[in-house]
C-alpha positions in Angstrom: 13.4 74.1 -36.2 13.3 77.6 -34.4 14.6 79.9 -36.6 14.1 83.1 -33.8 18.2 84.5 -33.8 18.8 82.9 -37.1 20.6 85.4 -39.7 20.0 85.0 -43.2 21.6 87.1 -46.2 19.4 87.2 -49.5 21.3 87.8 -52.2 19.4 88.9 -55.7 19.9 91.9 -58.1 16.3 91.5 -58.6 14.4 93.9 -55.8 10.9 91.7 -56.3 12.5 88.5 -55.6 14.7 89.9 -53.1 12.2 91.8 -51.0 9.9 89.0 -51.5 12.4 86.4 -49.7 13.1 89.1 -47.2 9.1 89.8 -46.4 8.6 85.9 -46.2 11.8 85.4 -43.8 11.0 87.6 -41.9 7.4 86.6 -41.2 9.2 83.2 -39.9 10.7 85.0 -37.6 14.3 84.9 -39.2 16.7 88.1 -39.2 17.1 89.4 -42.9 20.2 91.2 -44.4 20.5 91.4 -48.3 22.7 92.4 -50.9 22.3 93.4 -54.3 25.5 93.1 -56.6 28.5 90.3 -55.6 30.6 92.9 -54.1 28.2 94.3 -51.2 27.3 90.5 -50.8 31.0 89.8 -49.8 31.4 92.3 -47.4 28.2 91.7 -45.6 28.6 88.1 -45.3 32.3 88.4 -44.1 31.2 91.1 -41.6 27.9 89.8 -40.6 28.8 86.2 -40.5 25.0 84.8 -41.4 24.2 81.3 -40.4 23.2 80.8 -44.2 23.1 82.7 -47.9 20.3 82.5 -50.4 22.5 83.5 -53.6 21.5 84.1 -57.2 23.9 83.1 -60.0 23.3 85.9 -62.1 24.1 89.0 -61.5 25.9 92.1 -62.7 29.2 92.6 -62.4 30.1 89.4 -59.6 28.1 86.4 -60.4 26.7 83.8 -57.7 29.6 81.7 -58.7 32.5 84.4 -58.0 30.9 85.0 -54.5 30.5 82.0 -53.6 34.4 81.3 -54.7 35.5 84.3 -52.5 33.3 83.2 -49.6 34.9 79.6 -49.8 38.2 81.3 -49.7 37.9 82.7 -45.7 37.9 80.8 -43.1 34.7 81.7 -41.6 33.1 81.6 -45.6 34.2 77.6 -46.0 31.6 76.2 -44.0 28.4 78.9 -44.4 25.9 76.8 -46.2 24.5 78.5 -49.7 21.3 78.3 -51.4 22.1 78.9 -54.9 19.1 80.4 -57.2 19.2 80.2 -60.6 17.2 80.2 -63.9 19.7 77.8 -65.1 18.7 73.8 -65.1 22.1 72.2 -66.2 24.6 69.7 -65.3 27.3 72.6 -65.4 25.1 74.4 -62.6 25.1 71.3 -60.3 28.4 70.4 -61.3 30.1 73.9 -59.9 27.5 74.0 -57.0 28.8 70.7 -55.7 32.7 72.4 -56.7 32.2 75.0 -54.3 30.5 73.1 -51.3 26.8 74.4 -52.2 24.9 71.1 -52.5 21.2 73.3 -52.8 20.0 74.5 -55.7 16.9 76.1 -56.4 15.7 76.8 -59.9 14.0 80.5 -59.8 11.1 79.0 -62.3 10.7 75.8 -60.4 10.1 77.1 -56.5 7.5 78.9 -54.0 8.3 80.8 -51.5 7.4 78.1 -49.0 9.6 75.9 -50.6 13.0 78.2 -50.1 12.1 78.3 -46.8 11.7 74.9 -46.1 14.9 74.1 -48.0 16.7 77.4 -45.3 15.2 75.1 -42.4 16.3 71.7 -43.7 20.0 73.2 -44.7 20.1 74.7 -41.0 18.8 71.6 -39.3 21.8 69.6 -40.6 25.1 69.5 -38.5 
């Protein structure tokens, strides 16, 4: 999949993991915006319209799950397909990923880097 003029937002209040994604993204040749809180995730996401989110669950003061509700809640935000990230390996995880139309969940203890990006290229390869 070419992924040259593909936008992806990286969304992680932890600045290793999140520079980490954005180093390895952009070294595929992908176009990298991130956030690192709920709110500032929102507004780039609703402004910057990227063809797909890599979003942690927790976070400080907005978690994963309260962005992703807002995002589901615009027009444009319905259809933008998620990544979730998580440290959480539960039913209730999968349970409100599948609620809110994210069907991709990653566990943070349980990836690579070469995995989320082959998950990004699967996700964006689908119609």
């Amino acid at each position: 999949m070419e992924t040259k003029g593909k936008t992806i937002l990286v969304v992680d209040d932890e600045k290793d993991i999140r520079e980490a994604l954005q180093d390895k993204f952009k070294s595929e040749g992908f176009s990298v915006l991130t956030a690192d809180d709920g709110d500032v995730a929102i507004q780039i996401a609703l402004e910057k319209h990227p063809d797909i989110i890599i979003l942690d669950v927790i976070m400080p003061n907005m978690s994963g799950w309260d962005v992703l509700e807002a995002l589901r809640k615009d027009a444009w935000g319905i259809d933008v397909p998620v990544i979730m990230l998580t440290v959480l390996d539960d039913v209730e995880s999968a349970s409100k990923a599948m609620k809110y139309k994210s069907y991709d969940i990653l566990v943070k203890n349980d990836w690579k880097l070469v995995d989320v990006v082959s998950r990004v290229k699967e996700r964006l390869a689908r119609p």
